[in-house]
PDB file of N, CA, C and O in Angstrom:
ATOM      1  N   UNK A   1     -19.656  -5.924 -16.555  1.00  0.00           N
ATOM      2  CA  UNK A   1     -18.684  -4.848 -16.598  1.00  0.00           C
ATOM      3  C   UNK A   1     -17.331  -5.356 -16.122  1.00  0.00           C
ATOM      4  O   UNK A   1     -17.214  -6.394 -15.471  1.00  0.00           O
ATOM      5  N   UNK A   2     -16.147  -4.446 -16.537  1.00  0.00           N
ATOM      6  CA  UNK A   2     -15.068  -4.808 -16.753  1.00  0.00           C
ATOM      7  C   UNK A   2     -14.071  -3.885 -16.553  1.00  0.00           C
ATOM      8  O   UNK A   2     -14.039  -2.933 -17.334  1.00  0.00           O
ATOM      9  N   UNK A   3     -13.042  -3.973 -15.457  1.00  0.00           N
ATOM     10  CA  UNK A   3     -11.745  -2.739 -16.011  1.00  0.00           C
ATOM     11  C   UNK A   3     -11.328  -3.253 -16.635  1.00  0.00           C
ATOM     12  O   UNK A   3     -11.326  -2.498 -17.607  1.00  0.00           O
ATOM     13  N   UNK A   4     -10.786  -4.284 -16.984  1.00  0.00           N
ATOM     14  CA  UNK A   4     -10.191  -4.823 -18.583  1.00  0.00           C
ATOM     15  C   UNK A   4     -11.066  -4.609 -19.696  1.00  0.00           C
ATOM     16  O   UNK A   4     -10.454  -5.023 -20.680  1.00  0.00           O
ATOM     17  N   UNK A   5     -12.378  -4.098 -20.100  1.00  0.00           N
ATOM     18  CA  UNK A   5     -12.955  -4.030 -20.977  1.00  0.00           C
ATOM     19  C   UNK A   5     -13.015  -2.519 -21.114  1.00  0.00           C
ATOM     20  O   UNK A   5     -13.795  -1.924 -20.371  1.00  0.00           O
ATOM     21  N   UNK A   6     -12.139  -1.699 -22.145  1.00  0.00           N
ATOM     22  CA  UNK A   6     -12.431  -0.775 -21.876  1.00  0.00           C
ATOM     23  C   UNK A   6     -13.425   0.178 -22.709  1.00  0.00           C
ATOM     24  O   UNK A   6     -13.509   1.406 -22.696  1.00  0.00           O
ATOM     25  N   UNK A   7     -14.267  -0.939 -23.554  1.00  0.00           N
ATOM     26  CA  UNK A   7     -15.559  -0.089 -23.743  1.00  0.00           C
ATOM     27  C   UNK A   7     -16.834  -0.627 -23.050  1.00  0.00           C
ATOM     28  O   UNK A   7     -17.929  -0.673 -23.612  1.00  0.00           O
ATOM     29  N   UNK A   8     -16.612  -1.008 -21.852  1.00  0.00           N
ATOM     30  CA  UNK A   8     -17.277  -1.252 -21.103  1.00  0.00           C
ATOM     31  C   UNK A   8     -18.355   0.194 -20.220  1.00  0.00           C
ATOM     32  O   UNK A   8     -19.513   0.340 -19.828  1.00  0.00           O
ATOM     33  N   UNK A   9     -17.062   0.999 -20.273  1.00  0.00           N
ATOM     34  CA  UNK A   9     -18.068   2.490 -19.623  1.00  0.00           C
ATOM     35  C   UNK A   9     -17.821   2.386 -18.627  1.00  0.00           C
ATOM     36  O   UNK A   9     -18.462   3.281 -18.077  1.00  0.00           O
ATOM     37  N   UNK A  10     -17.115   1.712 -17.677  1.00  0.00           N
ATOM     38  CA  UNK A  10     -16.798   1.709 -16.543  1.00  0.00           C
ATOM     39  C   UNK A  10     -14.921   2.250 -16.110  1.00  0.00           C
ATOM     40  O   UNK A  10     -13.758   1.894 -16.298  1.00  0.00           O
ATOM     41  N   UNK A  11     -15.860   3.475 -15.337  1.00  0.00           N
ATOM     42  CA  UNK A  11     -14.475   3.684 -14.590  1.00  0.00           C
ATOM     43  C   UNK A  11     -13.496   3.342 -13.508  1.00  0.00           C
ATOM     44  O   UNK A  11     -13.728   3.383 -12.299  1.00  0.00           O
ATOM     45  N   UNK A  12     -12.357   2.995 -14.098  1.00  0.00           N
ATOM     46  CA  UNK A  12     -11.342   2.150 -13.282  1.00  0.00           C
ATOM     47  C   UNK A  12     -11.014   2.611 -12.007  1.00  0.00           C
ATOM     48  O   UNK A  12     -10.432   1.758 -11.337  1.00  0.00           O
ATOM     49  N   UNK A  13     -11.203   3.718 -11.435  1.00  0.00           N
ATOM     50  CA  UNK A  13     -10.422   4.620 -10.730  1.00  0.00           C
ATOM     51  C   UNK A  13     -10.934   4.498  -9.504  1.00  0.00           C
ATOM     52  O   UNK A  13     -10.167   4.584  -8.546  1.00  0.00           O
ATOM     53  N   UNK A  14     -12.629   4.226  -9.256  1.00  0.00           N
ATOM     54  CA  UNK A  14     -12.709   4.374  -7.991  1.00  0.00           C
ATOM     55  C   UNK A  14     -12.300   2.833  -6.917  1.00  0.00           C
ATOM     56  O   UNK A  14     -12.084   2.797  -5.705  1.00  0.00           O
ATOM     57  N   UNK A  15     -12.313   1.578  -8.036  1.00  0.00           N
ATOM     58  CA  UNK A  15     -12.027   0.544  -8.338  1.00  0.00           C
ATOM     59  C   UNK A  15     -10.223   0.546  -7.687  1.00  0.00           C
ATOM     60  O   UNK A  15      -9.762   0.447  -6.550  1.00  0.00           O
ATOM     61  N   UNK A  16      -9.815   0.651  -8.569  1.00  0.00           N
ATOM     62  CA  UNK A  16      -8.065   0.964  -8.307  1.00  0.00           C
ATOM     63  C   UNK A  16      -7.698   1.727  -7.262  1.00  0.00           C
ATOM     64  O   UNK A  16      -6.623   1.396  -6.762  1.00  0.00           O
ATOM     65  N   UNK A  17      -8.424   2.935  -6.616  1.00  0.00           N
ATOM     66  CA  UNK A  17      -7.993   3.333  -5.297  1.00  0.00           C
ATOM     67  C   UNK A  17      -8.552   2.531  -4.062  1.00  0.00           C
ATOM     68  O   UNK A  17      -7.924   2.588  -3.005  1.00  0.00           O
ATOM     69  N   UNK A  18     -10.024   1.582  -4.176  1.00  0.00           N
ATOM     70  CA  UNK A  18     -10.160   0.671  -3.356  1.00  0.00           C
ATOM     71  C   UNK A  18      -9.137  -0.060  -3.021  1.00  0.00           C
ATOM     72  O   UNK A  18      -8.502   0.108  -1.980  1.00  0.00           O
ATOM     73  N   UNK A  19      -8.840  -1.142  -4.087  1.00  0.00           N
ATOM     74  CA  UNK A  19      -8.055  -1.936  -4.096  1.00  0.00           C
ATOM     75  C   UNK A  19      -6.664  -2.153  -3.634  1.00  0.00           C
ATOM     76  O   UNK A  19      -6.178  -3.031  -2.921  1.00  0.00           O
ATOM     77  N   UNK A  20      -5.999  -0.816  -4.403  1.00  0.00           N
ATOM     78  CA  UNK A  20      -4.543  -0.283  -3.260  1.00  0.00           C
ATOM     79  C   UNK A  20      -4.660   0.211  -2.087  1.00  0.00           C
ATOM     80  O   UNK A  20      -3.609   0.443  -1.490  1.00  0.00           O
ATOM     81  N   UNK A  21      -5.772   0.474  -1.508  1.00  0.00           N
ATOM     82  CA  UNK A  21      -5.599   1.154  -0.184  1.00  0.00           C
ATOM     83  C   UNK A  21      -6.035   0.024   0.557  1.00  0.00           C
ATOM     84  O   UNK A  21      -5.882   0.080   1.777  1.00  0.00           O
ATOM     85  N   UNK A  22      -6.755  -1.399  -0.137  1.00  0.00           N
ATOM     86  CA  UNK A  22      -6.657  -2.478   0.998  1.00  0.00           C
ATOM     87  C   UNK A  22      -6.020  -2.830   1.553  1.00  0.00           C
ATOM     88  O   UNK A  22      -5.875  -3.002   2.763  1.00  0.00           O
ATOM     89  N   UNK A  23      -4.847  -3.227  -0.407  1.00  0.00           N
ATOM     90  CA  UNK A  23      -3.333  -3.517  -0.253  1.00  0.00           C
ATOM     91  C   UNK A  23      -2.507  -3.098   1.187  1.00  0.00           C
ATOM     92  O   UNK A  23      -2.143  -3.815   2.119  1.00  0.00           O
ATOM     93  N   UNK A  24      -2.360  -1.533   0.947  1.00  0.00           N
ATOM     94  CA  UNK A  24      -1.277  -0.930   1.450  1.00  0.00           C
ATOM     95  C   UNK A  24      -2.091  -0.904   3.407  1.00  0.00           C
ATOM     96  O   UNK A  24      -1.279  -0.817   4.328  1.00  0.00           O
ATOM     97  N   UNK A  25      -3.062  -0.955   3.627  1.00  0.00           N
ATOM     98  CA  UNK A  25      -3.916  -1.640   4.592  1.00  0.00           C
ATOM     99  C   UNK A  25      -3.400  -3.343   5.414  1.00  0.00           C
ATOM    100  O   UNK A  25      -3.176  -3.585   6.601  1.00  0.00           O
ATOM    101  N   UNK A  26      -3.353  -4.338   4.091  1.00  0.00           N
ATOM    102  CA  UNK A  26      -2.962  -5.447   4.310  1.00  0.00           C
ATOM    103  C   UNK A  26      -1.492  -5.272   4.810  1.00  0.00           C
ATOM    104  O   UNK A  26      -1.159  -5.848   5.846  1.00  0.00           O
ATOM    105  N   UNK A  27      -0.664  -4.560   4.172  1.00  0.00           N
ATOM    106  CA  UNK A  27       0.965  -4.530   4.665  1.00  0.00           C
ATOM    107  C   UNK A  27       0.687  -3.736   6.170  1.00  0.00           C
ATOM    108  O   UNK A  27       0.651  -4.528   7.111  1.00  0.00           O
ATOM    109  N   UNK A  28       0.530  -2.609   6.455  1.00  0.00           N
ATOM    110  CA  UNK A  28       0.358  -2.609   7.625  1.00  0.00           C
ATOM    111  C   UNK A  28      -0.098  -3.209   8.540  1.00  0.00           C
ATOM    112  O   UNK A  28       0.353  -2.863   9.632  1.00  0.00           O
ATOM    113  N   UNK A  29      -1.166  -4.352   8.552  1.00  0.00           N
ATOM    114  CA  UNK A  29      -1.144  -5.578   9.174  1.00  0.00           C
ATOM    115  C   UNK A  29      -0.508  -6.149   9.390  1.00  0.00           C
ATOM    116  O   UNK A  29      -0.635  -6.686  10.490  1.00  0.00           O
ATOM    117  N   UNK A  30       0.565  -6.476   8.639  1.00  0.00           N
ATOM    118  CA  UNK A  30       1.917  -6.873   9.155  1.00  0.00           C
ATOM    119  C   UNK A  30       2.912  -6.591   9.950  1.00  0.00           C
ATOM    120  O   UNK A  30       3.685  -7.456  10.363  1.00  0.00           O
ATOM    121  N   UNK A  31       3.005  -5.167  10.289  1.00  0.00           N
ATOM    122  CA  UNK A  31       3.325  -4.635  11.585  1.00  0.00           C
ATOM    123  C   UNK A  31       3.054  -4.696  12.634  1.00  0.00           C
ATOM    124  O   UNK A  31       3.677  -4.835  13.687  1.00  0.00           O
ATOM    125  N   UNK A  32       1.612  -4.539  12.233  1.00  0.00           N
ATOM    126  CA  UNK A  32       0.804  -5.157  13.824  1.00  0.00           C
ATOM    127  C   UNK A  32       1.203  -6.477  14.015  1.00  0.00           C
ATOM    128  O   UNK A  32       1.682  -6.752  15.115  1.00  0.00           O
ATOM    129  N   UNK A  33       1.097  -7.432  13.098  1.00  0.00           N
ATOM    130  CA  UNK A  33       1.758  -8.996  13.553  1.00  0.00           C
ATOM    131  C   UNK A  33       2.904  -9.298  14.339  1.00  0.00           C
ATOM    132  O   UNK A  33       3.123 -10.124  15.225  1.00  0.00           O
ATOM    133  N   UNK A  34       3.736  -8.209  13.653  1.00  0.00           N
ATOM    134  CA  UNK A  34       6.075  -8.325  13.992  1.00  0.00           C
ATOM    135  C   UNK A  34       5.848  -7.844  15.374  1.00  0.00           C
ATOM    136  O   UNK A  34       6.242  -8.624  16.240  1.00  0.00           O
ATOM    137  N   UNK A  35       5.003  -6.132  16.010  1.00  0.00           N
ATOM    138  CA  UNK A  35       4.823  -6.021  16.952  1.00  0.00           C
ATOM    139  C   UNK A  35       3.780  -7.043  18.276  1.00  0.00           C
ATOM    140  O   UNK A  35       3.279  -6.602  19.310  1.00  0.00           O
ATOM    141  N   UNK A  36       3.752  -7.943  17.936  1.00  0.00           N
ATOM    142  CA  UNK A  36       2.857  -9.106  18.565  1.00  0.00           C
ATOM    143  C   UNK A  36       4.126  -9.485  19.810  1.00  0.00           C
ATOM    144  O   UNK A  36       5.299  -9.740  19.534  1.00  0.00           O
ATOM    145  N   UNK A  37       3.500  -9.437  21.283  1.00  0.00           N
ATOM    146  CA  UNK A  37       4.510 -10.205  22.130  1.00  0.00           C
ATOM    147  C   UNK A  37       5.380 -11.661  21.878  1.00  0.00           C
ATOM    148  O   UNK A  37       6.565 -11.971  21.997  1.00  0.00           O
ATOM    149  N   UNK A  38       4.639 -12.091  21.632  1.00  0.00           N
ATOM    150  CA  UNK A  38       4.953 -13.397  21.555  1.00  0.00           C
ATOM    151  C   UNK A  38       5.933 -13.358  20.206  1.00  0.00           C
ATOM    152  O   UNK A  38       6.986 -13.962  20.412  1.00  0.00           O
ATOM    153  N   UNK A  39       5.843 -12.895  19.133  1.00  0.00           N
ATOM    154  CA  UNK A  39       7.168 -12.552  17.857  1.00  0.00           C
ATOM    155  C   UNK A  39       7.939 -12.749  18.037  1.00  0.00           C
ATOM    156  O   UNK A  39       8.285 -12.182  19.073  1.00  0.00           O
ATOM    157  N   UNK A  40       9.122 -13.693  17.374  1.00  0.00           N
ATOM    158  CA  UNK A  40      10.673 -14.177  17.327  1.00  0.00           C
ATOM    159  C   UNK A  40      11.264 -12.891  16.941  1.00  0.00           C
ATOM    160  O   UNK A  40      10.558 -12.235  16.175  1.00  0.00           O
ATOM    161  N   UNK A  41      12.557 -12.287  17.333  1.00  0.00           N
ATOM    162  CA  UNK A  41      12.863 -11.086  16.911  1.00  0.00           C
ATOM    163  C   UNK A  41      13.319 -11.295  15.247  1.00  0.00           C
ATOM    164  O   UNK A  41      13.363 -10.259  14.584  1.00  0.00           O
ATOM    165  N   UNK A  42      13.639 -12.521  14.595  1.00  0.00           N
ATOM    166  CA  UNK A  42      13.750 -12.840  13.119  1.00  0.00           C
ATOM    167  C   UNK A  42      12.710 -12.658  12.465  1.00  0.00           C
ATOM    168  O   UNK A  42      12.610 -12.075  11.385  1.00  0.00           O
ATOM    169  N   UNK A  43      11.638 -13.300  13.281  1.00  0.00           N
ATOM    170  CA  UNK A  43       9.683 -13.084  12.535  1.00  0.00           C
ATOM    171  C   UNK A  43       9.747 -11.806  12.724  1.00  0.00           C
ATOM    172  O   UNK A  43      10.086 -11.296  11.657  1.00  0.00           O
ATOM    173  N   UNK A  44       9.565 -10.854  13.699  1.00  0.00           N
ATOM    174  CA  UNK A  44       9.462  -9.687  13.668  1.00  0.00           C
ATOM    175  C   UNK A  44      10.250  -8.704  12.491  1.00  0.00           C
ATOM    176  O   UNK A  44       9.846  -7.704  11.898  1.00  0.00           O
ATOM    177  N   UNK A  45      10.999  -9.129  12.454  1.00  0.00           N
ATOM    178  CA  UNK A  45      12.302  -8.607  11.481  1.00  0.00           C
ATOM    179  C   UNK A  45      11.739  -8.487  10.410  1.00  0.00           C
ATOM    180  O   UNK A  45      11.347  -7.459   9.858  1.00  0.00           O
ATOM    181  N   UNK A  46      11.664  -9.866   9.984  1.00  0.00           N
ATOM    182  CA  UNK A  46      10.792 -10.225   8.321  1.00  0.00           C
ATOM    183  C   UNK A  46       9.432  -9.822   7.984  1.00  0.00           C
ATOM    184  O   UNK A  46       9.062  -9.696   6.817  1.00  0.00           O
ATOM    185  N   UNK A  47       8.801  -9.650   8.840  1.00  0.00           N
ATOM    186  CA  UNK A  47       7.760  -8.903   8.981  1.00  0.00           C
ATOM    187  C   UNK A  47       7.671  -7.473   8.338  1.00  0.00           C
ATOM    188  O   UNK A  47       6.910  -7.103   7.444  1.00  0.00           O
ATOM    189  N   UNK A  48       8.502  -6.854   8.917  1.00  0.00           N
ATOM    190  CA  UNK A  48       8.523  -5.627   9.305  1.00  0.00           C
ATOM    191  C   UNK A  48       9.090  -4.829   7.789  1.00  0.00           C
ATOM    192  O   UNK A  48       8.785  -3.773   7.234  1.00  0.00           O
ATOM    193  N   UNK A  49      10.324  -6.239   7.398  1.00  0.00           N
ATOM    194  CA  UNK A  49      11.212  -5.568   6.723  1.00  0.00           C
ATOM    195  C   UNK A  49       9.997  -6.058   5.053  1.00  0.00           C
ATOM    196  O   UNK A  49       9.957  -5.449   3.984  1.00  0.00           O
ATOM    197  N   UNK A  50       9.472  -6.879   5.320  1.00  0.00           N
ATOM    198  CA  UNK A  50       8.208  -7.079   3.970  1.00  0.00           C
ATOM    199  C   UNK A  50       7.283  -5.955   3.751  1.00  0.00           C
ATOM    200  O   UNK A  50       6.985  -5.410   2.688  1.00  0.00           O
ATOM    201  N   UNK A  51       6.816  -5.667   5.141  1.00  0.00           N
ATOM    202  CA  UNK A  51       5.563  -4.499   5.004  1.00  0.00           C
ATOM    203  C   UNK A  51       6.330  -3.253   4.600  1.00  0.00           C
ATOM    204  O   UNK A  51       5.703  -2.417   3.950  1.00  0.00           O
ATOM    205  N   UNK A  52       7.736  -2.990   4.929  1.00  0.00           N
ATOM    206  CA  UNK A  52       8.454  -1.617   4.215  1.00  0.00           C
ATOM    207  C   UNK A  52       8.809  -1.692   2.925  1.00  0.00           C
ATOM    208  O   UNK A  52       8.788  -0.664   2.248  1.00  0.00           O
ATOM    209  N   UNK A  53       9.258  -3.123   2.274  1.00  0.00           N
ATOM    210  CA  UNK A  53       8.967  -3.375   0.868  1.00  0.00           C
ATOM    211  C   UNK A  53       7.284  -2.771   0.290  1.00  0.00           C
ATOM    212  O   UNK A  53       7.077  -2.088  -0.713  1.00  0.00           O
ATOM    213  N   UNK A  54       6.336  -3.244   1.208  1.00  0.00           N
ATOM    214  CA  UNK A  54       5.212  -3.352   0.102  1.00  0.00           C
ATOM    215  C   UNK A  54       4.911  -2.147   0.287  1.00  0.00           C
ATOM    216  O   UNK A  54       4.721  -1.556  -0.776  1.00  0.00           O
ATOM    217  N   UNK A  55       4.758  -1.386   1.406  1.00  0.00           N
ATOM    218  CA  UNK A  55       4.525   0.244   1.801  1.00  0.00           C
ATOM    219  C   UNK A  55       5.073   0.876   0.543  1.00  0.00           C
ATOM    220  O   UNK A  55       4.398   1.115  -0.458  1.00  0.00           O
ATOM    221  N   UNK A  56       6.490   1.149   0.705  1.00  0.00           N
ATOM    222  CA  UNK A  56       7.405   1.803  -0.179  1.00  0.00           C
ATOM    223  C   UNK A  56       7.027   1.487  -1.223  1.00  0.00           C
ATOM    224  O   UNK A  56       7.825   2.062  -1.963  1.00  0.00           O
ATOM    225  N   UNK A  57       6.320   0.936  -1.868  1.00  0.00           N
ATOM    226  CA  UNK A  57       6.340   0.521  -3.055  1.00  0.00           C
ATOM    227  C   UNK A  57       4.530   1.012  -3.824  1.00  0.00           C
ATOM    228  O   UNK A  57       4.248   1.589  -4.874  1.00  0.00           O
ATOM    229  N   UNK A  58       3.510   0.358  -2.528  1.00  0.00           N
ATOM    230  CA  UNK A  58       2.501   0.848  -2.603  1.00  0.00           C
ATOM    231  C   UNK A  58       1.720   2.558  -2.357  1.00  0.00           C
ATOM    232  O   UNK A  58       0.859   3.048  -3.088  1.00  0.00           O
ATOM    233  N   UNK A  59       2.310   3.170  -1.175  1.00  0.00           N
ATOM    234  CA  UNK A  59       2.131   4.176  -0.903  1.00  0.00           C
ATOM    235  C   UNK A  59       2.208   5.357  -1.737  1.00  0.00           C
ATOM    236  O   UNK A  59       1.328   6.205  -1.591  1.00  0.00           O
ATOM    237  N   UNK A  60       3.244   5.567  -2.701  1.00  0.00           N
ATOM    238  CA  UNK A  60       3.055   6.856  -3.559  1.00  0.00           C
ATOM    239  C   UNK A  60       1.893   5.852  -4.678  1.00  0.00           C
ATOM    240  O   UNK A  60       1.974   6.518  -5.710  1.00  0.00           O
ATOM    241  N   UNK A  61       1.423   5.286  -4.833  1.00  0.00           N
ATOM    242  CA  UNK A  61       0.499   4.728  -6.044  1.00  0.00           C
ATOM    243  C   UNK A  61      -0.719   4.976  -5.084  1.00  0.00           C
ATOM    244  O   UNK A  61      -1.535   5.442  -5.878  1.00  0.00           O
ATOM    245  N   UNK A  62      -1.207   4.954  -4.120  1.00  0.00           N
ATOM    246  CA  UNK A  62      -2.191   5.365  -3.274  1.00  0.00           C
ATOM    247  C   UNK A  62      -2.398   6.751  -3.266  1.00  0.00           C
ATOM    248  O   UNK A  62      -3.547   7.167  -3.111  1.00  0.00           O
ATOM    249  N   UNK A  63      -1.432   7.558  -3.413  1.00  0.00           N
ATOM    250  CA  UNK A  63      -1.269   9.053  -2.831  1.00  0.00           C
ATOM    251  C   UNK A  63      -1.397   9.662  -4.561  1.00  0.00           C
ATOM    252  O   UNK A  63      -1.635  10.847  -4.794  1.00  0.00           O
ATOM    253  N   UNK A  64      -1.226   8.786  -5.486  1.00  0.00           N
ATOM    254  CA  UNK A  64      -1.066   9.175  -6.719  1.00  0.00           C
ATOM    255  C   UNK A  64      -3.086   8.994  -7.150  1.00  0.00           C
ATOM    256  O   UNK A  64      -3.969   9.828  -7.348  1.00  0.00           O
ATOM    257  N   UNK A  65      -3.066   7.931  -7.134  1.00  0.00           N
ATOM    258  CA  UNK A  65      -4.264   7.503  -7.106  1.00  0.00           C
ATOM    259  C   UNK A  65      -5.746   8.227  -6.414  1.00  0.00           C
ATOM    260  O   UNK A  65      -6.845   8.521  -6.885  1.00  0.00           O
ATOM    261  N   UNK A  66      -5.124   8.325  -5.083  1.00  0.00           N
ATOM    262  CA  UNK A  66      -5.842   9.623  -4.547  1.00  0.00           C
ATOM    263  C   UNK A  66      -5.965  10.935  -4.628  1.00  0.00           C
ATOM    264  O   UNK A  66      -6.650  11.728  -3.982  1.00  0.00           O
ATOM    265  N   UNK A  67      -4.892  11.126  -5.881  1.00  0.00           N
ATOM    266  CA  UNK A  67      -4.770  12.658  -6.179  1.00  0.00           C
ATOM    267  C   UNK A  67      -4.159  13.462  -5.017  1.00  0.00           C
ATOM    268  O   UNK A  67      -4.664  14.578  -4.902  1.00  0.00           O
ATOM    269  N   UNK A  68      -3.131  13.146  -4.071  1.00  0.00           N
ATOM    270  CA  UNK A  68      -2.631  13.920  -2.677  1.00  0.00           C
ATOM    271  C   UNK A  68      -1.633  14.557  -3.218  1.00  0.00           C
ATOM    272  O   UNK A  68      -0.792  13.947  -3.879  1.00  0.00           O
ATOM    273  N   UNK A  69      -1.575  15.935  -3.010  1.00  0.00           N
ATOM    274  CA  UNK A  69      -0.870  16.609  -3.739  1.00  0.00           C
ATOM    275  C   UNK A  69       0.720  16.405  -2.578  1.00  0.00           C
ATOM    276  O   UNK A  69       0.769  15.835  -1.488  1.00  0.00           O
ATOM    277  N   UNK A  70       1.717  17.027  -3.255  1.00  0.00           N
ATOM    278  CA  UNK A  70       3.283  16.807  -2.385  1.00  0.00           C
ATOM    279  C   UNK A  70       3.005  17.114  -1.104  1.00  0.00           C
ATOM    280  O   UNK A  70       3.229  16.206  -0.303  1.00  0.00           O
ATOM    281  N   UNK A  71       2.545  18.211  -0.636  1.00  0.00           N
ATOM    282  CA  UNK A  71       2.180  18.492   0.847  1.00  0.00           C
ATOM    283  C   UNK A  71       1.856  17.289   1.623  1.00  0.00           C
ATOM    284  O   UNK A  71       2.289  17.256   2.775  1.00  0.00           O
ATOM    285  N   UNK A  72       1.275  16.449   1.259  1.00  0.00           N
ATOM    286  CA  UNK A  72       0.744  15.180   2.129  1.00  0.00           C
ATOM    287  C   UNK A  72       1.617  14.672   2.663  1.00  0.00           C
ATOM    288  O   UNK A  72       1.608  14.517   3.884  1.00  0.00           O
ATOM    289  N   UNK A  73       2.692  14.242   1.825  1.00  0.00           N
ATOM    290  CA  UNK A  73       4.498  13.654   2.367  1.00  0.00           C
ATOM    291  C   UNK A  73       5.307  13.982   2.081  1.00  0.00           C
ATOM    292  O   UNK A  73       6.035  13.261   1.398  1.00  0.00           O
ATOM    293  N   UNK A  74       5.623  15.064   2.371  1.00  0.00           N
ATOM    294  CA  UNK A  74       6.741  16.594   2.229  1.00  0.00           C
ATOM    295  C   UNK A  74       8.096  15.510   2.195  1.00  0.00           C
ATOM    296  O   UNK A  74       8.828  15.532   1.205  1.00  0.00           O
ATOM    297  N   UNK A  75       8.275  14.910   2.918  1.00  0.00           N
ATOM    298  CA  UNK A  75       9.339  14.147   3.363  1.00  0.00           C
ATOM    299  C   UNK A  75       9.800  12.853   2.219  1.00  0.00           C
ATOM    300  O   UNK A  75      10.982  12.515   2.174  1.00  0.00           O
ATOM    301  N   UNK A  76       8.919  12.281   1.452  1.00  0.00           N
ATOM    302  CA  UNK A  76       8.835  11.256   1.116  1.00  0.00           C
ATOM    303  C   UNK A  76       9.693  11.570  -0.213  1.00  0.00           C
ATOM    304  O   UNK A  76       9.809  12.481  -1.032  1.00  0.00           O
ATOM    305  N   UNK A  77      10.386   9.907   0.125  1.00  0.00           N
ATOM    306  CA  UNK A  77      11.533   9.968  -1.176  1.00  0.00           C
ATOM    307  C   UNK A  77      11.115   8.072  -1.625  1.00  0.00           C
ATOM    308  O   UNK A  77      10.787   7.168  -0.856  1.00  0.00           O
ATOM    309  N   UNK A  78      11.314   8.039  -3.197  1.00  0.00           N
ATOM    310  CA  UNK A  78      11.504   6.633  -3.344  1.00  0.00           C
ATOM    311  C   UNK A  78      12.208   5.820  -3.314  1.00  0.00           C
ATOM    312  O   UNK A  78      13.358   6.046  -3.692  1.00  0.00           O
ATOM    313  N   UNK A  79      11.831   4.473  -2.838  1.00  0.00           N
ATOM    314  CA  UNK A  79      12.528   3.550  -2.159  1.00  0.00           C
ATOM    315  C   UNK A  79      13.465   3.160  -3.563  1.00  0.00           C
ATOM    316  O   UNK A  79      13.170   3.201  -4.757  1.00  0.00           O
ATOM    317  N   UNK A  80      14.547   2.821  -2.951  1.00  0.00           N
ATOM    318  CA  UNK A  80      15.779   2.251  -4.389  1.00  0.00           C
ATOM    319  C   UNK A  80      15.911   1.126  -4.036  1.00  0.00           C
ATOM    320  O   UNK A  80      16.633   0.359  -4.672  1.00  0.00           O
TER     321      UNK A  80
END
């Protein structure tokens, strides 16, 4: 079986919300890293300022993916 095969019969979806929510999992790891004592305030920086790239970028595809309706992040606007 295959998500690229799509007469395979297999559905992509529960597949694709795993996968981005590792993702967007893995970038927040990166916060935890920048916030590490020992962190150069430049490492920290780059850190910080990568995981808000991949967040911003990953997070409404998670929330989309998960079906979360607007209520979830009343607040949330996309990153430009």
């Amino acid at each position: 079986m295959s998500i690229f095969n799509s007469g395979s019969g297999m559905n992509p979806l529960p597949w694709l919300q795993e996968m981005t929510l590792r993702a967007l999992q893995a970038a927040v790891n990166l916060v935890d890293v920048a916030n590490e004592p020992d962190a150069t305030d430049w490492y920290a920086r780059t850190l910080r300022q990568s995981a808000m790239a991949v967040v911003g970028r990953l997070a409404p595809v998670v929330a989309l993916l998960y079906r979360a309706g607007f209520e979830s992040a009343p607040n949330w606007t996309l990153p430009t």
